[in-house]
N, C-alpha and C positions, 0 to 999 in steps of 0.2 A: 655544682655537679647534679643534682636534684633537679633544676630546671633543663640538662642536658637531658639526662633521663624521660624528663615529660615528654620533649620532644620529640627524641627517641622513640616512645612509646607509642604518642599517638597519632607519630608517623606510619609507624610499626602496624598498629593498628587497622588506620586507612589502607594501606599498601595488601591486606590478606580482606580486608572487605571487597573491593575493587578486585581481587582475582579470586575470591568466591562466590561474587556477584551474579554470575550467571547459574550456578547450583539455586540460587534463591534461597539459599545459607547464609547465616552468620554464625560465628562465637557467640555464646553465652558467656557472660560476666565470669560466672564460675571457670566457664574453658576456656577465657583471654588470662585470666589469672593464674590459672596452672601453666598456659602457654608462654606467658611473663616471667614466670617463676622455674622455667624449666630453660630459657632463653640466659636467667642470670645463673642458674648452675653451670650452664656452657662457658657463660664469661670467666664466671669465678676456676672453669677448671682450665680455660686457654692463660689466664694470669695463671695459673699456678702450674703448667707448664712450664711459664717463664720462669718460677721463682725455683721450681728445679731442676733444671739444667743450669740455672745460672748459679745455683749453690753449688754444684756440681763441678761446673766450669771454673770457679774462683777456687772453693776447694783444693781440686787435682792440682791447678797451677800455685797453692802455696804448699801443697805436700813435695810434690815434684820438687822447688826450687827451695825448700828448707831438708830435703831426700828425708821426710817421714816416708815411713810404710813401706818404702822398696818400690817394688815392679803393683804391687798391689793396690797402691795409691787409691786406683781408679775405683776400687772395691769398696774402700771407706768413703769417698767422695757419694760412690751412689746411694748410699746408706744416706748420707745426714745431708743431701739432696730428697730423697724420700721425708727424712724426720723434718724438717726444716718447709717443705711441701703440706706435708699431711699437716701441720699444726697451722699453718696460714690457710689452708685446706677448709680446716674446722673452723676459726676463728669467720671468716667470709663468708661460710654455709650458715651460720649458727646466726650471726649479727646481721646477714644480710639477705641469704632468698628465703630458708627458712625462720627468719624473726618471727620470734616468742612474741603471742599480743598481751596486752595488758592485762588482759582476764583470765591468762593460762600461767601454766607453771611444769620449769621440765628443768630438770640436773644437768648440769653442764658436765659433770663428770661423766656421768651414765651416755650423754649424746659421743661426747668422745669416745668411749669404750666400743658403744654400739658403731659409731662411724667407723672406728679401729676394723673393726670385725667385718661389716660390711666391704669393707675397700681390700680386706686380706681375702675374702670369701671370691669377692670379683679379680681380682688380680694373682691368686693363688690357686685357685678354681676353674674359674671360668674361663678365665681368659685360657691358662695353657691348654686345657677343654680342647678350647675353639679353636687353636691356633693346632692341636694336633688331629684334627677334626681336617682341618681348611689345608695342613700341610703334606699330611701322613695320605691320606684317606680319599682326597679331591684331588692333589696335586697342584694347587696355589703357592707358587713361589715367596720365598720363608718372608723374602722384604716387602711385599705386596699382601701378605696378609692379617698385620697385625691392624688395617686400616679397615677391611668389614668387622674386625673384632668389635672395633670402635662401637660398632651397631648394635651390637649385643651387649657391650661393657657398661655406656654412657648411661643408657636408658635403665639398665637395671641400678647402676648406681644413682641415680637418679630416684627412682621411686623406693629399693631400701631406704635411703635416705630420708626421704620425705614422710614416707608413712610408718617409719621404725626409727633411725638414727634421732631424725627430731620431732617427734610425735610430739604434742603438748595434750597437755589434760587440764582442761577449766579449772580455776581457782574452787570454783563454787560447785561441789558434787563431784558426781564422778564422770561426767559426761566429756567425752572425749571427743579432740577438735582436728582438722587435715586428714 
């Protein structure tokens, strides 16, 4: 998987050299690395798309056909499609775009709570915000606007994330790293 990755990468790479080429720009190591890192947030959140709807979907169809929960099925489904999401959520962000280096040190309890928070602030917040903003206010049809929300959600999830949910602080001192 790892050699997929390289691949990946510095195909990835080439391919935004090659159409910045004529600006007489490049990325800086520093800004291919956030740009890397912000590419595996997108992955990590399109797989976790999948994994809930699809808790979701398995879910409903064993409440449905054991008739737990009634008509409201759908209601507990979406909940532990959410819990079930947000814990693979965290595991993915934590082990994989934002990885702890060797020299840092950060609570895995604390990144979860601060994640918690974060993800309740953008999806509790902001989003209906935006979405009463885009539907009340502009007049953007209700199914067509949850997709510029996107615009506004990803990205700030995204950098809470990054520079609060999993901040790391140096082993050595207090000097603080990301």
């Amino acid at each position: 998987m790892k050699k997929i990755w390289t691949v990946f990468e510095s195909t990835l790479r080439r391919l935004i050299d090659l159409v910045m080429k004529p600006s007489g720009k490049r990325l800086t190591d520093p800004q291919w690395s956030a740009f890397m890192q912000f590419i595996k947030f997108g992955l990590v959140g399109a797989m976790n798309t999948v994994v809930d709807y699809g808790t979701y979907l398995a879910t409903l169809y064993i409440f449905v056909h054991l008739h737990w929960f009634g008509e409201k099925a759908y209601l507990v489904s979406t909940m532990l499609g959410f819990i079930v999401s947000f814990f693979n959520m965290f595991f993915w962000n934590n082990k994989y775009v934002f990885k702890k280096g060797e020299d840092e040190q950060r609570s895995a309890l604390a990144s979860l709570i601060k994640l918690f928070i974060t993800y309740s602030l953008t999806g509790i917040i902001i989003r209906p915000g935006c979405m009463f903003v885009l539907v009340d206010l502009i007049g953007v049809p209700q199914t067509i606007a949850p997709i510029p929300v996107l615009l506004i959600t990803i990205p700030a999830n995204f950098i809470l994330s990054k520079l609060w949910a999993f901040k790391s602080k140096k082993k050595q001192g207090d000097k603080k790293e990301r």
